[in-house]
Biopython code that builds the backbone (N, CA, C, O; Angstrom):
import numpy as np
from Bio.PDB.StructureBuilder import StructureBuilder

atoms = [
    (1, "UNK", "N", (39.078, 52.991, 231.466)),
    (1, "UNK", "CA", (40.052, 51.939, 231.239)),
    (1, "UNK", "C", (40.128, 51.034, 232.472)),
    (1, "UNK", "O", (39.824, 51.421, 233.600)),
    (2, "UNK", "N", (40.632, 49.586, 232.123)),
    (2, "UNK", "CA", (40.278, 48.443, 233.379)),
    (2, "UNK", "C", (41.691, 48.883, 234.034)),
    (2, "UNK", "O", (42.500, 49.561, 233.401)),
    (3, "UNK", "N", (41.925, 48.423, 235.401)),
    (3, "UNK", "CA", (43.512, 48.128, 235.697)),
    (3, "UNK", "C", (44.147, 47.103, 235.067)),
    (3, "UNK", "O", (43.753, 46.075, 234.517)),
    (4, "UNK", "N", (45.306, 47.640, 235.279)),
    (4, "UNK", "CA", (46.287, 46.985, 234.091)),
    (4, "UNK", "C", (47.276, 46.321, 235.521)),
    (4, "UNK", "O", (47.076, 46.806, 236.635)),
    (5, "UNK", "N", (48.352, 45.160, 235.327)),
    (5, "UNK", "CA", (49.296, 44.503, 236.381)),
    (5, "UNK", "C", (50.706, 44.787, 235.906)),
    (5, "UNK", "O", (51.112, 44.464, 234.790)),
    (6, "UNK", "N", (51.291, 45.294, 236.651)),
    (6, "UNK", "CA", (52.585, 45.086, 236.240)),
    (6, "UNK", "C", (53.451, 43.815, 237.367)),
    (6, "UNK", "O", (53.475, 43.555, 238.570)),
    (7, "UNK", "N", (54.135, 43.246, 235.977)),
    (7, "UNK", "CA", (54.849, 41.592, 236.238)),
    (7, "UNK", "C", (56.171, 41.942, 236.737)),
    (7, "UNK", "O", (56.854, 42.723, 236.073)),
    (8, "UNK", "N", (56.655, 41.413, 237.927)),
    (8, "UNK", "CA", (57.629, 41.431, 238.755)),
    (8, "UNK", "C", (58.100, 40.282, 238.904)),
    (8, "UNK", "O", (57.598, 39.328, 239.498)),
    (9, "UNK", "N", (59.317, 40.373, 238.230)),
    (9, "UNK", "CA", (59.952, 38.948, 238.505)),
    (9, "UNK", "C", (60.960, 39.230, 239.691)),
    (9, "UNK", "O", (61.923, 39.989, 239.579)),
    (10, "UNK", "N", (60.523, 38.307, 241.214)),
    (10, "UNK", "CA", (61.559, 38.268, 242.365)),
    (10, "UNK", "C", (62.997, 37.910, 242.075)),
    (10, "UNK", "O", (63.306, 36.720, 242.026)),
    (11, "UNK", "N", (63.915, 38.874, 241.875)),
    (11, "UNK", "CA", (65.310, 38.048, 241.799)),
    (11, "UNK", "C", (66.401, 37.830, 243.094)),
    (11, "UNK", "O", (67.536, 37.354, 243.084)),
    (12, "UNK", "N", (65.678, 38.312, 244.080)),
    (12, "UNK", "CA", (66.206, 38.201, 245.407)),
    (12, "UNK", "C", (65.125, 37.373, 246.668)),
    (12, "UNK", "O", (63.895, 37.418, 246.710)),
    (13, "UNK", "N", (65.960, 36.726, 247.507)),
    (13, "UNK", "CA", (65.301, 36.905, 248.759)),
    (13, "UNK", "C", (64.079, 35.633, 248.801)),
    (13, "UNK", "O", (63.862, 34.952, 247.799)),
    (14, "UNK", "N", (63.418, 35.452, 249.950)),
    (14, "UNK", "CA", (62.751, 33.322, 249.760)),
    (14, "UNK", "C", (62.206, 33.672, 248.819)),
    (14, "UNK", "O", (62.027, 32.531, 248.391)),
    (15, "UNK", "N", (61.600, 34.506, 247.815)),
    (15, "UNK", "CA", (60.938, 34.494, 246.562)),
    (15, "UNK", "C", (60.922, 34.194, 245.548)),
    (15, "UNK", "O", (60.004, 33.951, 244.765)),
    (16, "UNK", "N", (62.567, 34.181, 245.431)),
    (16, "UNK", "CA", (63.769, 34.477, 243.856)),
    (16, "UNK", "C", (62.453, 33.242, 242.853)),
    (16, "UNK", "O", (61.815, 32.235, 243.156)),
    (17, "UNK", "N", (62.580, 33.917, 241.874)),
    (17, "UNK", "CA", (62.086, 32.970, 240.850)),
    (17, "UNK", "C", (60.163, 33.752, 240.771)),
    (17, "UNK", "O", (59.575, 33.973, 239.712)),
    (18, "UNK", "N", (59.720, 33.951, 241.845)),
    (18, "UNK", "CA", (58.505, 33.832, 241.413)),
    (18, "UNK", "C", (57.809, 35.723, 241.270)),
    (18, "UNK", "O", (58.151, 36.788, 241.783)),
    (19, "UNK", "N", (56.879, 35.369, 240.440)),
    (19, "UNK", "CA", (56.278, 36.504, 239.897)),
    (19, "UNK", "C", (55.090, 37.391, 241.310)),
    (19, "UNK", "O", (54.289, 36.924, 242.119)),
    (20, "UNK", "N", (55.610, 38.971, 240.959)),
    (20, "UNK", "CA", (54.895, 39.761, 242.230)),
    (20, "UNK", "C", (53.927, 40.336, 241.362)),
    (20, "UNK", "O", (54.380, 39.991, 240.271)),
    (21, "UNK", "N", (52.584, 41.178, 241.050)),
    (21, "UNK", "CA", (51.987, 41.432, 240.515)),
    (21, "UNK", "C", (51.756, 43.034, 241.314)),
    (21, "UNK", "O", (51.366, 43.159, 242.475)),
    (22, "UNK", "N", (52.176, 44.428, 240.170)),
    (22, "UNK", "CA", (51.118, 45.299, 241.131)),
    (22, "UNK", "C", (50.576, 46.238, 240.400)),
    (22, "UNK", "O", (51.063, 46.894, 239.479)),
    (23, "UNK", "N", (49.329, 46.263, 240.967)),
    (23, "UNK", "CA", (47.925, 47.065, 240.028)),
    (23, "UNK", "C", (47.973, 48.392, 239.710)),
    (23, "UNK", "O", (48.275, 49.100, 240.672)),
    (24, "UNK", "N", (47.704, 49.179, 238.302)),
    (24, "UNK", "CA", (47.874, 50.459, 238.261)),
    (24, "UNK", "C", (46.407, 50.896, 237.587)),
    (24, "UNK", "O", (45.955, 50.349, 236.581)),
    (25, "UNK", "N", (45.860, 51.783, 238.185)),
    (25, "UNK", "CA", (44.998, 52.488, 236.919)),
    (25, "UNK", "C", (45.103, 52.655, 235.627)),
    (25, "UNK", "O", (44.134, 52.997, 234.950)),
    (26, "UNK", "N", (45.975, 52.493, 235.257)),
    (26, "UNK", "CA", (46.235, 53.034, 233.869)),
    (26, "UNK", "C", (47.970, 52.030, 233.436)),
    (26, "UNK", "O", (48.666, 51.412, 234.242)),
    (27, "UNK", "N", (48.248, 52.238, 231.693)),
    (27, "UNK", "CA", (49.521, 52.096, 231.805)),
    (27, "UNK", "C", (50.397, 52.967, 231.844)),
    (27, "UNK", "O", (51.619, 52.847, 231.933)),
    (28, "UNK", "N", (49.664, 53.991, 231.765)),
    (28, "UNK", "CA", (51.027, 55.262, 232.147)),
    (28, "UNK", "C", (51.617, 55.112, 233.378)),
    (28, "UNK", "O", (52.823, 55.005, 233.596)),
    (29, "UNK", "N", (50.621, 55.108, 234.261)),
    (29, "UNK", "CA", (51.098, 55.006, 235.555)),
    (29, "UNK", "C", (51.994, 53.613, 236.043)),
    (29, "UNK", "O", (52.488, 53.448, 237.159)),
    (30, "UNK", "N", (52.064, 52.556, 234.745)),
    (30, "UNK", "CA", (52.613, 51.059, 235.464)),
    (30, "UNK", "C", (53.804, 51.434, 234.722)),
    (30, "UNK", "O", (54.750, 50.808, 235.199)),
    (31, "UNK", "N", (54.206, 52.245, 233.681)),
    (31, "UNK", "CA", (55.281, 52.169, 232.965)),
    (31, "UNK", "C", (55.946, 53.438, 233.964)),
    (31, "UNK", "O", (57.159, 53.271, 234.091)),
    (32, "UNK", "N", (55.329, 54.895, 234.835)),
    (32, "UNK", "CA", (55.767, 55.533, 235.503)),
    (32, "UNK", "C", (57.090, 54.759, 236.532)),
    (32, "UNK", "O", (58.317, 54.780, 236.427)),
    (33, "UNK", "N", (55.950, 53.967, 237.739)),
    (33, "UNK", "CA", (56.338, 52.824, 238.542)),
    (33, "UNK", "C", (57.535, 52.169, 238.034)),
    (33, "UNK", "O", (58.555, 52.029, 238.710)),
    (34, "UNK", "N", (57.377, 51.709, 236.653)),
    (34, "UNK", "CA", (58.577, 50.660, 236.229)),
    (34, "UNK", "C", (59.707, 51.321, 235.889)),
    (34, "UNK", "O", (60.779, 50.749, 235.690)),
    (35, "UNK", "N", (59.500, 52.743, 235.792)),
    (35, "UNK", "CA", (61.307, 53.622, 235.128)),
    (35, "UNK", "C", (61.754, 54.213, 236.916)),
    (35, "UNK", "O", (62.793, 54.856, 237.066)),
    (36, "UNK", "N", (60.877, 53.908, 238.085)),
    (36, "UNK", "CA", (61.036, 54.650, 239.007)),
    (36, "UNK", "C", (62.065, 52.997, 239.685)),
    (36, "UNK", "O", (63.211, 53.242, 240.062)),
    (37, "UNK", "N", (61.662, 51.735, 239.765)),
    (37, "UNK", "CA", (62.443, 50.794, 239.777)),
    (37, "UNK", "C", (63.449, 49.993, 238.660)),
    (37, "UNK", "O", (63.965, 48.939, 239.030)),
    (38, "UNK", "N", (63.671, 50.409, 237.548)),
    (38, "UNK", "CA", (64.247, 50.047, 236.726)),
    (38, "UNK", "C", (65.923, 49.749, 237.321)),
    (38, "UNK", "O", (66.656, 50.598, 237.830)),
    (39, "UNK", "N", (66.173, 48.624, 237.135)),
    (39, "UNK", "CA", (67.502, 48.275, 237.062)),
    (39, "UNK", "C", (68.060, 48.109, 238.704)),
    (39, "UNK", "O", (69.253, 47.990, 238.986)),
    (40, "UNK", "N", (66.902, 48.130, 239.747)),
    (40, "UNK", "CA", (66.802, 47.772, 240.668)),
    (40, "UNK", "C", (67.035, 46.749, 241.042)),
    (40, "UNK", "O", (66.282, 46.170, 240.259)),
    (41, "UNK", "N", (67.646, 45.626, 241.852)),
    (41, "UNK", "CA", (68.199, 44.536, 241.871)),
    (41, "UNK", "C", (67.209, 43.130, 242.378)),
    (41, "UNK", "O", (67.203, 41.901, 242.301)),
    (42, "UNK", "N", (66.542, 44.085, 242.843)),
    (42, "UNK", "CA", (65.457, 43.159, 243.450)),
    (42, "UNK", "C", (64.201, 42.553, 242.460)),
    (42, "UNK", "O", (63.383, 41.658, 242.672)),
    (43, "UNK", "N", (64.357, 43.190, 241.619)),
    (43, "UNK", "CA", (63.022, 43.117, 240.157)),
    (43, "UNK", "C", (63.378, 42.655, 239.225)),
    (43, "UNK", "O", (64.574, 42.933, 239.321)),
    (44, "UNK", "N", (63.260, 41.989, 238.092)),
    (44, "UNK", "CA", (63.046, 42.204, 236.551)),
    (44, "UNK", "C", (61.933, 42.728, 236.221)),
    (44, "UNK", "O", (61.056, 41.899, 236.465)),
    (45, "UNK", "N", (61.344, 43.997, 235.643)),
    (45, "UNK", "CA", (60.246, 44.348, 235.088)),
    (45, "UNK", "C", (60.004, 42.859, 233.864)),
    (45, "UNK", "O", (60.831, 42.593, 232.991)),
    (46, "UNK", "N", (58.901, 42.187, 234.058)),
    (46, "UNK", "CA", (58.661, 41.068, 232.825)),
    (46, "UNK", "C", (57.481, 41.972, 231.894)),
    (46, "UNK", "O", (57.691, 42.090, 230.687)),
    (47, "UNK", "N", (56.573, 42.431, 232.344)),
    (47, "UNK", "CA", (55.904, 42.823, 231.743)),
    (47, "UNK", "C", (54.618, 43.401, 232.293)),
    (47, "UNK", "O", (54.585, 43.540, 233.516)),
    (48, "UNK", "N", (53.433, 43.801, 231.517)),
    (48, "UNK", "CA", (52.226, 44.286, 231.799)),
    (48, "UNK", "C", (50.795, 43.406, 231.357)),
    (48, "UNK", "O", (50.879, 42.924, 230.227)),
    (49, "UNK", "N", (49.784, 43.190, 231.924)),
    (49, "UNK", "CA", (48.580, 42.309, 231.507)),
    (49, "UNK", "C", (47.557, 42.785, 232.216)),
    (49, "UNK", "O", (47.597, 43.150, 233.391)),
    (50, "UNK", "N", (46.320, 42.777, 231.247)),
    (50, "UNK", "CA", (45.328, 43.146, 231.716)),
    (50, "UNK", "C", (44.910, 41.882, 233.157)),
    (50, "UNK", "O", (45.652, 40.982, 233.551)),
    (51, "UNK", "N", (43.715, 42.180, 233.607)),
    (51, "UNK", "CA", (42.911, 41.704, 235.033)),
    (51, "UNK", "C", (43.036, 40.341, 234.865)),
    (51, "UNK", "O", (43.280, 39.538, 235.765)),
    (52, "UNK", "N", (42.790, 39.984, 233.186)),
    (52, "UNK", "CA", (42.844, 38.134, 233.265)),
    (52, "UNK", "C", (44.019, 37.883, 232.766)),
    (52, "UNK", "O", (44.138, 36.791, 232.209)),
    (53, "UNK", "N", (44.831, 38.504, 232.798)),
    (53, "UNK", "CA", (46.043, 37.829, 232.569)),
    (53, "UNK", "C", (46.643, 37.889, 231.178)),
    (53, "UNK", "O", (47.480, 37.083, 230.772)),
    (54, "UNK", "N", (46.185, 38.843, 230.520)),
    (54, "UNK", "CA", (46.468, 38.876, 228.853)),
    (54, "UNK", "C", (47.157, 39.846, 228.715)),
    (54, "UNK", "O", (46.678, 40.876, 229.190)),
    (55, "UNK", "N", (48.755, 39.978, 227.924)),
    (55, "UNK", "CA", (49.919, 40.129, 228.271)),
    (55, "UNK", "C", (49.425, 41.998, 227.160)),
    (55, "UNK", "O", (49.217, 42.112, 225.952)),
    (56, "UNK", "N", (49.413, 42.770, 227.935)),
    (56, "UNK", "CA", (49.815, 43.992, 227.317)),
    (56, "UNK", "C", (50.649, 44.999, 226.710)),
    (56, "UNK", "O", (50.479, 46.006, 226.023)),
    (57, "UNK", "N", (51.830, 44.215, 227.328)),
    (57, "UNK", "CA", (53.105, 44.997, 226.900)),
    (57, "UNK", "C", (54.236, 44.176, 227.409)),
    (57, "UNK", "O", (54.483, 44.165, 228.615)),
    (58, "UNK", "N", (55.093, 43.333, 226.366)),
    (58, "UNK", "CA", (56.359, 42.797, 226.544)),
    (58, "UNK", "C", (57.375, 43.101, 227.083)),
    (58, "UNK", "O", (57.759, 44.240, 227.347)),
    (59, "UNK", "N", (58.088, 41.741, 227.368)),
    (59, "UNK", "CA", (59.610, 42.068, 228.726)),
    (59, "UNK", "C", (60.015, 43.347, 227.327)),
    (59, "UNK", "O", (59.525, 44.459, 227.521)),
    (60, "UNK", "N", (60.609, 43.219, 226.401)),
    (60, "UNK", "CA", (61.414, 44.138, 225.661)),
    (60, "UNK", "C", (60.620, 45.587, 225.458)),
    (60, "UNK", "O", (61.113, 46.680, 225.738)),
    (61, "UNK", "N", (59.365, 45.381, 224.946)),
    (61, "UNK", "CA", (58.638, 47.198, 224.671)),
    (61, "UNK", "C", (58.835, 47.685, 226.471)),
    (61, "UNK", "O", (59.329, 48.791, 226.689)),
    (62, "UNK", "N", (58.524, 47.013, 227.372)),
    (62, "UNK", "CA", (58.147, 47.813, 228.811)),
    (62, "UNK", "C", (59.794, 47.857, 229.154)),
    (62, "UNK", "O", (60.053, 48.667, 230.044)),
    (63, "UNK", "N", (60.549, 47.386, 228.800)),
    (63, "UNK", "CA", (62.042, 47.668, 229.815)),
    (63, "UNK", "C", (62.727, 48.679, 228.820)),
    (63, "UNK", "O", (63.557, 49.433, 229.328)),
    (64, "UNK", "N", (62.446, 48.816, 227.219)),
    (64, "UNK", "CA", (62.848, 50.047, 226.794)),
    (64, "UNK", "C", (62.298, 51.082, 226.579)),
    (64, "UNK", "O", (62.862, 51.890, 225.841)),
    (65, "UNK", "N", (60.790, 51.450, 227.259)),
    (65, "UNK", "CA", (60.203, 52.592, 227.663)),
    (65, "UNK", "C", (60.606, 52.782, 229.038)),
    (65, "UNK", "O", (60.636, 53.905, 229.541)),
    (66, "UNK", "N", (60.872, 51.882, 229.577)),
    (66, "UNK", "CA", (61.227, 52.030, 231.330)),
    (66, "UNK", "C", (62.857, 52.708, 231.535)),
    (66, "UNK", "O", (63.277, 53.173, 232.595)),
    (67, "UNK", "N", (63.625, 52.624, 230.235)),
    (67, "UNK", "CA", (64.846, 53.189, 230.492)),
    (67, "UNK", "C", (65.070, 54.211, 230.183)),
    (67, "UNK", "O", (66.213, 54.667, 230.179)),
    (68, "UNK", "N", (63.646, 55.094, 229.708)),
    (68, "UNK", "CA", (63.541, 56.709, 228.926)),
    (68, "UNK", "C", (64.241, 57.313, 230.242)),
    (68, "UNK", "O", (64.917, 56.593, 230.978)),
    (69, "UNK", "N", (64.044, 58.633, 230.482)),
    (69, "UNK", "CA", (64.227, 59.455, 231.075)),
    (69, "UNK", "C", (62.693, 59.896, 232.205)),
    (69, "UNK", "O", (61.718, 60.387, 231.635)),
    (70, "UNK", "N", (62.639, 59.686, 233.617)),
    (70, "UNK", "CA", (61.554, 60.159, 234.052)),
    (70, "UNK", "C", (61.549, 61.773, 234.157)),
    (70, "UNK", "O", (62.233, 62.718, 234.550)),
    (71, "UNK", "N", (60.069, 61.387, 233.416)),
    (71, "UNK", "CA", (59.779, 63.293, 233.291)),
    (71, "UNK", "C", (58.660, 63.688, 233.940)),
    (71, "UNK", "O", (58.375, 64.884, 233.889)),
    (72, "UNK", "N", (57.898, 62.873, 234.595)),
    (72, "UNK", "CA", (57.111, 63.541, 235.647)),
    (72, "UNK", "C", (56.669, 62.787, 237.022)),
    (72, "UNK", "O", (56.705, 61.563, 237.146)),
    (73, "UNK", "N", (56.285, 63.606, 237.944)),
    (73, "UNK", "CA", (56.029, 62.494, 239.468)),
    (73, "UNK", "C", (55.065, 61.305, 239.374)),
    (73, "UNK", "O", (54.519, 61.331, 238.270)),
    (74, "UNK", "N", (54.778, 60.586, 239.894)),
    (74, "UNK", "CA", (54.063, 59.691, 239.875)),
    (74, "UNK", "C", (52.944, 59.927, 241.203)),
    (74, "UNK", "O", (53.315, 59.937, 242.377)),
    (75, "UNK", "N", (51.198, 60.153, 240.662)),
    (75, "UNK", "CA", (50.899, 60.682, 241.639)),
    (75, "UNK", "C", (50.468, 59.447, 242.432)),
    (75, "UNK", "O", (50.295, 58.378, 241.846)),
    (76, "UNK", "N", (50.269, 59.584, 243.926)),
    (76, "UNK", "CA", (49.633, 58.829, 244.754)),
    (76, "UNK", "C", (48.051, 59.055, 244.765)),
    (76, "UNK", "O", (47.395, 60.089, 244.642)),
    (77, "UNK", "N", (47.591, 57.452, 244.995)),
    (77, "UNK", "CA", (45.886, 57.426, 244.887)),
    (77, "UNK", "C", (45.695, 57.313, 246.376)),
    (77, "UNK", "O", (46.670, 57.057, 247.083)),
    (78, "UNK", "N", (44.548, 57.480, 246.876)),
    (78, "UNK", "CA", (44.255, 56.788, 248.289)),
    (78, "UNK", "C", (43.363, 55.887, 247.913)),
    (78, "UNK", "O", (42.871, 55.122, 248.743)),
]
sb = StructureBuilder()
sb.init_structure("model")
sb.init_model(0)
sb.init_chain("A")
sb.init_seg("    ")
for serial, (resi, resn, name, xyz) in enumerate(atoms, 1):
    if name == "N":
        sb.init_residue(resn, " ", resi, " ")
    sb.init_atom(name, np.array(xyz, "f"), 0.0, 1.0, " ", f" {name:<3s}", serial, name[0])
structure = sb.get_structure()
């Protein structure tokens, strides 16, 4: 599977307004990431897109899988 982006909308700080992008192997691991910042003040989770930019998973499907319950660690890559 390609990497997938998860869409960060800045709502704080000289950024406010603009989109942060960060890369996961997989979408398990970008939807992991997104329930581990969920409701964090600094973010809107917007969404997920593949490498060119083609939208994988919507503001609404990714912020109500992101509000499940985390049930396992999120591992670190080097």
């Amino acid at each position: 599977m390609q990497p997938v982006r998860l869409v960060l909308l800045q709502l704080i700080g000289p950024r406010e307004g603009e989109n942060d992008f960060v890369e996961f192997s997989s979408l398990d691991e970008a939807i992991a990431y997104g329930r581990q910042i969920h409701g964090e003040p600094k973010f809107q989770l917007d969404g997920i897109e593949d490498g060119s930019g083609r939208s994988l998973m919507a503001y609404d499907e990714l912020n109500e899988r992101c509000r499940l319950a985390y049930s396992a660690p999120l591992r670190k890559t080097a």
